[in-house]
C-alpha positions in Angstrom: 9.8 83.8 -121.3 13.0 85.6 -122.9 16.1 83.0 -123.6 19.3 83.4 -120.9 21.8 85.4 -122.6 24.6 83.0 -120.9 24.3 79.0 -122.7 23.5 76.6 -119.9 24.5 73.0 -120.6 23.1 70.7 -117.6 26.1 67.8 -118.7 26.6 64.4 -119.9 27.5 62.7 -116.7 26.8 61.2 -113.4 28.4 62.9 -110.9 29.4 59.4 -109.1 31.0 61.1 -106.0 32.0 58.2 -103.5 31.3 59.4 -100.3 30.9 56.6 -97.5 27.5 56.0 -96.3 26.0 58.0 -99.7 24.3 55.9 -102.5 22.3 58.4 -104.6 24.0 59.7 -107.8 22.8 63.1 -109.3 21.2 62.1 -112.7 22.2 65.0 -115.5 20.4 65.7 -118.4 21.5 67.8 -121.6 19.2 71.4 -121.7 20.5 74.7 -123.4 19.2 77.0 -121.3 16.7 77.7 -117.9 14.1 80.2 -117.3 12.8 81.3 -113.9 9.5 79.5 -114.4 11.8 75.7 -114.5 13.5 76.7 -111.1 9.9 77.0 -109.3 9.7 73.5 -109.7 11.2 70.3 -107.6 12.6 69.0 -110.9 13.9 72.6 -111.7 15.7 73.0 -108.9 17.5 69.6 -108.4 18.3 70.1 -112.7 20.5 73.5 -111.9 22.0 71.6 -108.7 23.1 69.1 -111.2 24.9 71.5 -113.2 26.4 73.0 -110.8 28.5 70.2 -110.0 28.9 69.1 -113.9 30.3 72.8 -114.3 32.9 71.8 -112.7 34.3 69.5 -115.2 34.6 72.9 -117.5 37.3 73.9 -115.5 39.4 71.1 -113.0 40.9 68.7 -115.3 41.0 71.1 -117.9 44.9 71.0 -119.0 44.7 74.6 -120.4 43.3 76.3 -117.3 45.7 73.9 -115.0 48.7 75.7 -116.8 47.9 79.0 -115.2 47.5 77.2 -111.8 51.3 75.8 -112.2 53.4 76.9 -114.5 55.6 80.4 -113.4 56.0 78.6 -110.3 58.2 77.3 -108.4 57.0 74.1 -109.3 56.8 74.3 -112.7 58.1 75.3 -116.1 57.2 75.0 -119.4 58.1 71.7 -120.9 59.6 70.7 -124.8 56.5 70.7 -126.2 55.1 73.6 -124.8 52.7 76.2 -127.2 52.1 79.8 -126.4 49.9 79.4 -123.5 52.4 77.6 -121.5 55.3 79.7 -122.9 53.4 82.5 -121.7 52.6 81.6 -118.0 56.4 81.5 -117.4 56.7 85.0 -118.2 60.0 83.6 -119.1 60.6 85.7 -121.9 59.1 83.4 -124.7 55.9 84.9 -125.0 54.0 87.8 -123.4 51.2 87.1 -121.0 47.7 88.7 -122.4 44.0 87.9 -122.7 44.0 85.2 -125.3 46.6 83.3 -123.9 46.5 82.9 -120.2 43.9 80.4 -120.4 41.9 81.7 -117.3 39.1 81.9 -119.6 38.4 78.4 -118.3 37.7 79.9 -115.2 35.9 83.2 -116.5 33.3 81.4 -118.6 32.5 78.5 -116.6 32.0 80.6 -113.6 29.4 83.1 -115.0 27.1 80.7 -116.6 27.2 78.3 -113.1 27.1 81.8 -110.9 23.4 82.7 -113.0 22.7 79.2 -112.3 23.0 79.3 -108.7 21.2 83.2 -108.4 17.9 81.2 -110.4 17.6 78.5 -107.8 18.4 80.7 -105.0 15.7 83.4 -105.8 13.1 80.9 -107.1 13.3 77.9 -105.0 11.0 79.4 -102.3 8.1 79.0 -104.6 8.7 75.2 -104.9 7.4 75.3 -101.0 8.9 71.6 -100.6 12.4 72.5 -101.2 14.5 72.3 -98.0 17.0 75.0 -97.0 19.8 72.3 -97.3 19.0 72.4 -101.6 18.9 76.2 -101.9 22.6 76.0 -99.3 24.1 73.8 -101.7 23.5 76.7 -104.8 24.7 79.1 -102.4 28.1 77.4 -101.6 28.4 76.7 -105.5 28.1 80.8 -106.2 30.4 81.7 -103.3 33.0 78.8 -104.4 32.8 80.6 -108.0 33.2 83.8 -107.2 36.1 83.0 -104.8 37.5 81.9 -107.8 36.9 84.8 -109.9 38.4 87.5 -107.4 41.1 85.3 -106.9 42.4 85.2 -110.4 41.3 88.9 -111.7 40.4 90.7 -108.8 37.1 92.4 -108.7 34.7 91.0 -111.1 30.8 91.6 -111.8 28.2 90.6 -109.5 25.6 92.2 -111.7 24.6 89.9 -114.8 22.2 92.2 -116.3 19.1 92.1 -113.6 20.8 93.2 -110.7 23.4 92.5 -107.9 23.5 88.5 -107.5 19.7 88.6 -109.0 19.1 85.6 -112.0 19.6 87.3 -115.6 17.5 86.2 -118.9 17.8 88.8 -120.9 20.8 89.1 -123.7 23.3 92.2 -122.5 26.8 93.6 -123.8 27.6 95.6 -120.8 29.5 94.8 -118.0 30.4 96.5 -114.8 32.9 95.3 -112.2 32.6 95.4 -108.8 35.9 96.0 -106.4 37.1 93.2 -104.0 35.8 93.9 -100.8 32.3 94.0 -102.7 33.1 90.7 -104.1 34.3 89.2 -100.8 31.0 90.8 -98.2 28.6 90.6 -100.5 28.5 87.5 -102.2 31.5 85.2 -100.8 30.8 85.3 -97.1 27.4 85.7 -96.6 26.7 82.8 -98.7 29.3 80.5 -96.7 28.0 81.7 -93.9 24.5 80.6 -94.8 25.8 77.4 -96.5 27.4 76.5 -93.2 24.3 77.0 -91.3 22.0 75.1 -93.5 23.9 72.2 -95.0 23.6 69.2 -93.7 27.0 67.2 -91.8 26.8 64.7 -94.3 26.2 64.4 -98.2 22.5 64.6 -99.8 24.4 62.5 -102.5 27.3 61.0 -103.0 30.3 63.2 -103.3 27.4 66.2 -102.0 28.5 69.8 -100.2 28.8 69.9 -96.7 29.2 71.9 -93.5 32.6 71.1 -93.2 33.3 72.0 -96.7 31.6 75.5 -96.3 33.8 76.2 -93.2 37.2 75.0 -95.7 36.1 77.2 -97.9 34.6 80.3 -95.5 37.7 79.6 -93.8 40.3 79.9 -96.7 38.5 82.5 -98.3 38.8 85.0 -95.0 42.7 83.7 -95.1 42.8 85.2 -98.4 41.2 88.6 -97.7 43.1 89.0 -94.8 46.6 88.8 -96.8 44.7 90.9 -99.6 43.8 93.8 -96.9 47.4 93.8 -95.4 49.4 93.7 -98.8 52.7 93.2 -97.4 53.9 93.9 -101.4 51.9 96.3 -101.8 50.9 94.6 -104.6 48.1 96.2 -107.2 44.2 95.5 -107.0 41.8 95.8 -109.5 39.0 97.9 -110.0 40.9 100.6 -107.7 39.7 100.0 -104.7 41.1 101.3 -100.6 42.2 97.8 -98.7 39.8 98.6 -96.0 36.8 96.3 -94.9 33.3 97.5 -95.8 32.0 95.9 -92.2 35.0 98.0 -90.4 37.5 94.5 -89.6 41.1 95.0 -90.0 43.1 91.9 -91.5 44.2 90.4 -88.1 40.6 90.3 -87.4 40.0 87.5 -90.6 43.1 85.8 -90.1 41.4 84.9 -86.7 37.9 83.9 -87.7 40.5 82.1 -90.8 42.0 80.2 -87.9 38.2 79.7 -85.6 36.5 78.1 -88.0 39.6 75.7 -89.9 39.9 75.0 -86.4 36.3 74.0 -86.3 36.2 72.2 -89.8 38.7 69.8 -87.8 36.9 69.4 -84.9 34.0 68.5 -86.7 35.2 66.7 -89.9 31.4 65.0 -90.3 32.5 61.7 -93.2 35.9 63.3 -93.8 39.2 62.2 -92.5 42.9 62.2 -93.2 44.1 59.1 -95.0 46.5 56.8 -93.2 49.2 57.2 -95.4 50.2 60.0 -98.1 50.2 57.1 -100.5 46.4 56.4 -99.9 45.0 59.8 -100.7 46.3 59.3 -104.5 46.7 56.2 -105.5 43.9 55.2 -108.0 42.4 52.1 -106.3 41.3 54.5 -103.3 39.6 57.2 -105.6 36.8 59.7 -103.8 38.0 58.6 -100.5 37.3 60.4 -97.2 39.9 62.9 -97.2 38.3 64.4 -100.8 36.0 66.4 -100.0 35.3 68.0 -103.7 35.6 66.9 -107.2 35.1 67.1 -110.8 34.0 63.5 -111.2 34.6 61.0 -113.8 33.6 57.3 -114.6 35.3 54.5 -116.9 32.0 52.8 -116.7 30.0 55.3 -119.3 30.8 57.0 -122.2 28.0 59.8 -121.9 28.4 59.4 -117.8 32.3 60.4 -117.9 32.1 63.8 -120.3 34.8 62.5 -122.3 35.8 59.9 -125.1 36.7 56.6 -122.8 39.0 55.6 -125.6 40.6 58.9 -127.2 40.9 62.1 -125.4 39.8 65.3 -127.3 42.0 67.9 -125.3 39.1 69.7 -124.1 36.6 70.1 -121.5 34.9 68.1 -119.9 38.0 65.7 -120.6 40.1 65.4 -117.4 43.5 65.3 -119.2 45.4 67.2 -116.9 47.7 64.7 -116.3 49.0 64.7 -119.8 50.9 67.7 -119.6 53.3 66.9 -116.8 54.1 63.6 -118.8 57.3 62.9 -121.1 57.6 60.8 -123.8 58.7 57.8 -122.3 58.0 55.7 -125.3 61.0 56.8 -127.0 63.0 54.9 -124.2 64.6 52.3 -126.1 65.7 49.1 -125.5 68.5 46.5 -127.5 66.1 43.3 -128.7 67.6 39.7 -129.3 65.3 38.2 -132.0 66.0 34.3 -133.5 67.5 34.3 -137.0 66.7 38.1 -137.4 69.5 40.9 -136.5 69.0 42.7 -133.1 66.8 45.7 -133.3 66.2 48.6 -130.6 62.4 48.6 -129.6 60.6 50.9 -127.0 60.4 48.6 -123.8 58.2 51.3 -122.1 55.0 51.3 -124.3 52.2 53.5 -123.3 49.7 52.3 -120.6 46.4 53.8 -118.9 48.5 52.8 -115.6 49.0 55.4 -113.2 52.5 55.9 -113.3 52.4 55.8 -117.2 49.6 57.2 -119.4 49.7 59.7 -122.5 52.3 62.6 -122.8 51.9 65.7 -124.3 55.2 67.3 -122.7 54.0 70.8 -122.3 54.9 71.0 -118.8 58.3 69.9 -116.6 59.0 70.2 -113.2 61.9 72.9 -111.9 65.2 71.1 -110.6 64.3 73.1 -107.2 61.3 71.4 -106.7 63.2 68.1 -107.0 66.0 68.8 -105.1 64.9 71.4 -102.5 61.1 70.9 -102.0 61.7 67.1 -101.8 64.8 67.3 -100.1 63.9 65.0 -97.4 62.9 61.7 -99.9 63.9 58.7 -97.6 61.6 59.7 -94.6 59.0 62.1 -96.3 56.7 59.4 -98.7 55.2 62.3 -100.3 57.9 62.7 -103.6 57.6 59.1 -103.4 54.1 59.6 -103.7 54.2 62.7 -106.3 56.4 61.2 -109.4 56.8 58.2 -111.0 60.5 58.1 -110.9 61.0 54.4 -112.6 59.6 53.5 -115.9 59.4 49.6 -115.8 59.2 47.6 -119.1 55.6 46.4 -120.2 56.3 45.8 -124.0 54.8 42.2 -123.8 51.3 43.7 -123.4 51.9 45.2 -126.9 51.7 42.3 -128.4 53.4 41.0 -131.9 57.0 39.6 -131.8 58.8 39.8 -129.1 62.6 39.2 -128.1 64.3 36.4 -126.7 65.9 38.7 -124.8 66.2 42.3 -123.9 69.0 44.1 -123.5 69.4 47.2 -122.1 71.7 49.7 -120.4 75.2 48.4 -119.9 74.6 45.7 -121.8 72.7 44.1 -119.1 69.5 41.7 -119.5 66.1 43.0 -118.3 62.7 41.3 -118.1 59.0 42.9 -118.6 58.4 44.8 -114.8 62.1 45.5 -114.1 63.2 49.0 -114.3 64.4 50.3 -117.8 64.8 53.8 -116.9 65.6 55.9 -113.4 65.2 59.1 -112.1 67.7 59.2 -109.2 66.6 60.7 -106.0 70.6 62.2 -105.2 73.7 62.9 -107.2 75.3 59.4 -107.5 79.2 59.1 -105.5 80.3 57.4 -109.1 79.8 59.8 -112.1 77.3 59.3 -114.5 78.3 58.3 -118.1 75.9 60.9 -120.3 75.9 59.7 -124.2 76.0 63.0 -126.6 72.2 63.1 -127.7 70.1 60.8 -127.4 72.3 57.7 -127.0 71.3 54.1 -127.3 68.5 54.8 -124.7 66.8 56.8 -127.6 66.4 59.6 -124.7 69.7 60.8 -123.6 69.5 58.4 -120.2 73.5 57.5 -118.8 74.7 54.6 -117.4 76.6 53.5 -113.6 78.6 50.8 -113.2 76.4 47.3 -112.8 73.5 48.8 -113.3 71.0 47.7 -116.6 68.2 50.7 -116.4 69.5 54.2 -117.8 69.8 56.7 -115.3 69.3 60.2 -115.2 70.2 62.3 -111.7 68.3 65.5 -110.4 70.4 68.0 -111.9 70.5 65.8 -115.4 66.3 66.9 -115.2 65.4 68.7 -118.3 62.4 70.2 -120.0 62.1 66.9 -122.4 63.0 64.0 -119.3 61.7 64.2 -115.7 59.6 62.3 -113.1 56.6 62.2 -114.3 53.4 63.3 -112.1 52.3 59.9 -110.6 49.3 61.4 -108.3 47.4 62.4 -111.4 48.0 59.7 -113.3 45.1 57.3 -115.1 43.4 54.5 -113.3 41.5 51.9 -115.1 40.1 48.6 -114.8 38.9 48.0 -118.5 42.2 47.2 -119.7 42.5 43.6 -119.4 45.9 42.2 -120.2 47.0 45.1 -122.6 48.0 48.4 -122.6 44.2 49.8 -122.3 43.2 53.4 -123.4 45.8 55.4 -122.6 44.9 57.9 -124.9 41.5 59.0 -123.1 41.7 61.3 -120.9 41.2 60.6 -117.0 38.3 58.5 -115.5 39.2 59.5 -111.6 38.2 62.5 -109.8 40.4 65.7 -110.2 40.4 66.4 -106.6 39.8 70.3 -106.1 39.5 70.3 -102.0 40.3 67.4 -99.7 40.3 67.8 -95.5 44.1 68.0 -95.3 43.9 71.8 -96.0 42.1 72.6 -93.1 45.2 72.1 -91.3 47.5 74.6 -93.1 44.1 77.2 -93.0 44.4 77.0 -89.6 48.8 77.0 -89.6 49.1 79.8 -92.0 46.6 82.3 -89.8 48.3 80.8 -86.3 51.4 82.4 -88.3 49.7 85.2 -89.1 49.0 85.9 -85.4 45.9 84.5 -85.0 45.4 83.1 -81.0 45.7 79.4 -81.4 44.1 76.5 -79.2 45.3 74.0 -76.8 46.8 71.6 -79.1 46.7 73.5 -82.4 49.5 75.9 -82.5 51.0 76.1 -86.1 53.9 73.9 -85.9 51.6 71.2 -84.0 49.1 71.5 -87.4 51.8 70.9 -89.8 52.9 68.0 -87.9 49.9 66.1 -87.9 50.5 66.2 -91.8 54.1 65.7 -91.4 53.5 62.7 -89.1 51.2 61.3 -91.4 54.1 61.7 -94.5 56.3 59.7 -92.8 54.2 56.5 -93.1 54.7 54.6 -95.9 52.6 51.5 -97.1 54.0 51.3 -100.7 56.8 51.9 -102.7 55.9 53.2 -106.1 59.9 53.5 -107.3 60.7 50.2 -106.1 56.7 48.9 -107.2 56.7 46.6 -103.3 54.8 46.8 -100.3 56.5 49.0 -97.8 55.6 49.7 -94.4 57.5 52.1 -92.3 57.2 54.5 -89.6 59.0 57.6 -90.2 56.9 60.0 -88.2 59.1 60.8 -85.2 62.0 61.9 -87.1 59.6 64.1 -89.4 58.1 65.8 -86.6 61.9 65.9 -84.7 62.8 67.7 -88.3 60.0 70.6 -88.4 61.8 73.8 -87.0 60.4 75.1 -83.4 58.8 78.5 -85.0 57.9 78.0 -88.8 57.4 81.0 -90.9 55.0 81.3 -94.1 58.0 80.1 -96.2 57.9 77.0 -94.0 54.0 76.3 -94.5 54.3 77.4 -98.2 57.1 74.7 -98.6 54.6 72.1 -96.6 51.9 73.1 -99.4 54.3 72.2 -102.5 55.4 68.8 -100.9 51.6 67.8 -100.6 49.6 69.3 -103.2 52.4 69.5 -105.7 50.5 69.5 -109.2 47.3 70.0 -108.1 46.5 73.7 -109.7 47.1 75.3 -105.7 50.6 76.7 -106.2 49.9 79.6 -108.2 47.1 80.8 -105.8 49.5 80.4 -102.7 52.1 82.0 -104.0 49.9 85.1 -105.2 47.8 84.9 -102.0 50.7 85.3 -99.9 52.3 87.6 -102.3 55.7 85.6 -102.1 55.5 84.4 -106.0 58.5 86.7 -107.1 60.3 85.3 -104.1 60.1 82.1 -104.2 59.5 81.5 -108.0 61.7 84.6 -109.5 64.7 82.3 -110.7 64.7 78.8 -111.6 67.1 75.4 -112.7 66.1 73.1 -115.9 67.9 71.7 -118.6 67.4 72.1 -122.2 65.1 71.0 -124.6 67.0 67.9 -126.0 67.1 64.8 -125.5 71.1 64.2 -123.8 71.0 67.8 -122.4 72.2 67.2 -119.0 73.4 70.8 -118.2 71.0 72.8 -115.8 70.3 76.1 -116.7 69.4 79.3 -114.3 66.3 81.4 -115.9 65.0 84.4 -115.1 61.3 85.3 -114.9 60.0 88.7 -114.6 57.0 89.0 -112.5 55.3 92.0 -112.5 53.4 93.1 -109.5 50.3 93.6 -112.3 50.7 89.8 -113.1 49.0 88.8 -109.8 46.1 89.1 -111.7 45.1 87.0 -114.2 43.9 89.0 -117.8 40.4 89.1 -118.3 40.1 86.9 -120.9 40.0 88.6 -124.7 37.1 87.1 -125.7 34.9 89.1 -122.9 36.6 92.6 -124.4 35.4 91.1 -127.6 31.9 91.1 -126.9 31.3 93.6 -125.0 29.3 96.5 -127.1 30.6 99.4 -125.6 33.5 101.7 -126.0 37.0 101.3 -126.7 37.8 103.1 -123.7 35.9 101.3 -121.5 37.0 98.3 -122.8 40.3 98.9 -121.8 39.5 100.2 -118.3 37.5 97.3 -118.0 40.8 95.1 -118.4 43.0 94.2 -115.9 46.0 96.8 -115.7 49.1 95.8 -117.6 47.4 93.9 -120.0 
């Protein structure tokens, strides 16, 4: 039997997904490639659904494919320490978008190989004779979930590998063909959901397993996403050229309603999953694969070979989860004045790094826009979720470092400060008294100002910059191998990356009741988004102020959400509760408001003391609402130049 042309790589981990009640793991094993004999086997079949959940490792978590998900946003810019692929996602002006440098190659080749995957189990499995309908749905929601992906980033894409239309390829080829989107979207996305919701079971196989309800998140968001594509309010480009009619004769109000139908019945029939009591509880570390996650890339401190990565040192690369990284600063060059006996005073970093949530390893290639500081957390005494979001106070922990240590520390003002106490501040407002800014960097060693009485450094919204900002507390590392010192924080994650939790069936169903869709008893829009709003008005902790804190703010956020919301209004609700997460840029494309909303945005400069907020200027293309299929594609294709280049995304 002839070799796959497309590597296979079964991966080096247990996919440990916590769900309650589930207590069988999927066991991977390493094998370079299948043939269709291997799938007509129990073993076979069960080794490709193993994969299929390892593949996604290749691309969530993966920092280089979570910069096209976020920066160019509105949440997002690039950060000080920013190479060409995050320059380039800004579209910004430093560097021009293309093939090589998008980084949605993450997504182009770990689709494909997991797509070929799931067509070899799906055709072959029948011959097993033992294997259920619930094994074969699981490969079918795996190749729908990957090729809504694909047309989401670069529009049509092939559903032919070399053997046929959604048919299991083995044989070598250096052709491609793409298909448009409404093929894309009728022939492989919804009639495998569709299936996949029929034949799944309510709850997990394993733990962490596909369900019904996460078929009908999916089915649902997916018809939410053709519907905008077949109105194009924007009249925004598609590619392959292609009429925005349906195939099956359905106009777009017609999928905005079966959007709305069936997020409607995800929630009344959430199987294992629920919302979390409070915002806090769906991130925080010590509450990892709970049962508002619904799908992950999974993890594990407890196993080298298990996790995918290095538990002590990251490698920047896939199947690392190091994500997190980029939206961290270097908070170790905070600096802090230490007494010492019979030795002169000396500055020392007070903030060392830690595999702690709110700390853990910078790379500084991405910074958060003043606007999504100010104006998407606007609200951040009622609202837990920025709260919840950012670590906002960096609290010393130099002890833990071990090797001398100082009498005393002294820090801003002058002022005496103790290991846990805060040595640094974000502010959540512009302070009534001034700040006092140093020129440079300043005896903080980061360009943090002083207030009156006050012995951390301060820095206020607007004093944000591309080198100092909150740091992205939600994706933060969580360990329990650290003991009393500062751990590994130079490995990448050992949690989840969360790719889908429950939550979202709420704004499925909100965005298409906006949309027009008839709504039920109960579930108009504005009462969807206040079920999440209620919920983001309870707190149970306070990460800035690192105490217990429980308080009800639900009735004033529900009093606050306006009597008709618009899409702006939902988009906003997305941003304050998946900020970071690698949704934004797919909103704001699917929607077709990224120009809009994202056009023009406020950061300071690249220096450390650079308090002065600039406005910049991005120029979004209506052809940049598709992603550039990725260079090394072009490359090895064996075909010619001309078709090479109609075979690329327009503009590119």
């Amino acid at each position: 039997m002839k070799r796959s042309n497309i590597t296979f790589l079964i991966g080096a981990a247990v996919i440990s997904m916590a769900a309650p009640g589930c207590s069988d793991l999927l066991e991977e094993q390493p094998r370079s490639f299948y043939e269709p004999g291997f799938f007509q086997t129990e073993r076979g079949v069960n080794g490709g659904l193993t994969s299929m959940y390892a593949h996604l490792r290749s691309i969530y978590g993966e920092a280089y494919y979570y910069n096209t998900t976020e920066t160019g946003t509105d949440e997002v810019t690039y950060g000080q320490s920013a190479d060409e692929n995050f320059l380039a996602a800004d579209l910004s002006g430093r560097a021009a978008l293309n093939g090589n440098n998008s980084r949605a190659d993450r997504v182009w080749f770990g689709a494909f190989p997991n797509i070929n995957t799931a067509n070899g189990v799906i055709k072959n499995a029948s011959a097993v004779g033992t294997v259920s309908p619930a094994l074969v749905a699981e490969a079918r929601f795996f190749r729908a979930f990957d090729y809504f992906l694909l047309v989401q980033t670069f529009g049509g894409v092939p559903l032919d590998l070399g053997s046929g239309e959604l048919q299991f390829n083995t044989n070598p080829i250096r052709t491609s063909t793409r298909n448009t989107v409404p093929e894309v979207y009728t022939k492989a996305v919804f009639p495998d959901l569709l299936t996949a919701i029929n034949d799944l079971p309510a709850t997990p196989r394993v733990i962490g397993g596909v369900t019904k309800t996460l078929a009908r998140l999916y089915l649902a968001k997916a018809y939410l996403t053709y519907a905008w594509w077949l109105e194009n309010p924007n009249n925004i480009p598609t590619y392959p050229e292609a009429q925005r009619t349906d195939p099956d004769g359905h106009n777009a109000q017609w999928y905005y309603q079966k959007a709305y139908d069936i997020a409607a019945d995800g929630i009344d029939n959430p199987g294992q999953y629920r919302l979390q009591p409070t915002y806090y509880d769906v991130n925080v570390g010590t509450n990892d694969r709970n049962a508002e996650a619904m799908l992950y890339a999974d993890h594990t401190e407890s196993s080298q070979l298990y996790n995918g990565g290095d538990l002590s040192n990251g490698s920047g690369g896939a199947p690392d989860n190091f994500a997190g990284w980029m939206l961290t600063w270097n908070y170790t060059a905070i600096r802090t004045t230490g007494v010492y006996t019979g030795k002169p005073n000396a500055a020392f970093s007070s903030v060392q790094r830690e595999a702690v949530q709110p700390l853990g390893r910078p790379w500084v290639r991405m910074a958060p826009t003043i606007g999504a500081i100010t104006t998407t957390f606007a609200d951040k005494t009622n609202d837990s979720r920025y709260d919840g979001t950012f670590t906002t106070v960096y609290r010393g922990n130099w002890p833990k470092a071990g090797g001398e240590q100082p009498t005393t520390a002294l820090n801003a003002n002058n002022l005496p400060v103790n290991p846990g106490d805060a040595i640094l501040t974000f502010l959540n407002t512009e302070p009534a008294t001034a700040i006092t800014y140093p020129s440079g960097a300043g005896a903080s060693g980061v360009g943090g100002g002083v207030l009156p009485g006050r012995a951390d450094w301060v820095i206020s919204p607007s004093g944000i910059s591309r080198i100092t900002y909150p740091g992205l507390w939600k994706l933060g590392p969580y360990r329990t191998d650290s003991g009393t010192g500062l751990g590994s924080p130079n490995a990448g994650s050992t949690r989840p990356y969360y790719i889908a939790k429950f939550s979202e069936l709420y704004f499925i169903a909100a965005e298409a009741a906006v949309k027009g869709a008839t709504t039920k008893g109960g579930k108009s829009a504005r009462e969807l988004i206040n079920v999440i709003r209620a919920r983001a008005g309870k707190w149970r902790f306070d990460n800035s102020g690192n105490v217990a804190k429980v308080q009800d703010n639900s009735a004033a956020m529900v009093a606050a959400t306006p009597a008709t919301i618009d899409i702006n209004y939902i988009l906003a609700e997305r941003s304050r509760e998946y900020y970071g997460e690698g949704y934004r840029w797919y909103d704001l494309v699917r929607t077709q408001k990224w120009n809009e909303l994202a056009g023009t945005y406020r950061i300071g400069g690249i220096n450390f003391g650079d308090h002065t907020p600039a406005t910049v200027t991005r120029t979004i293309q209506p052809y940049h609402y598709l992603r550039p299929i990725p260079q090394a594609q072009l490359d090895a294709m064996d075909v010619a130049s001309d078709v090479k280049a109609a075979y690329q995304n327009p503009g590119y």
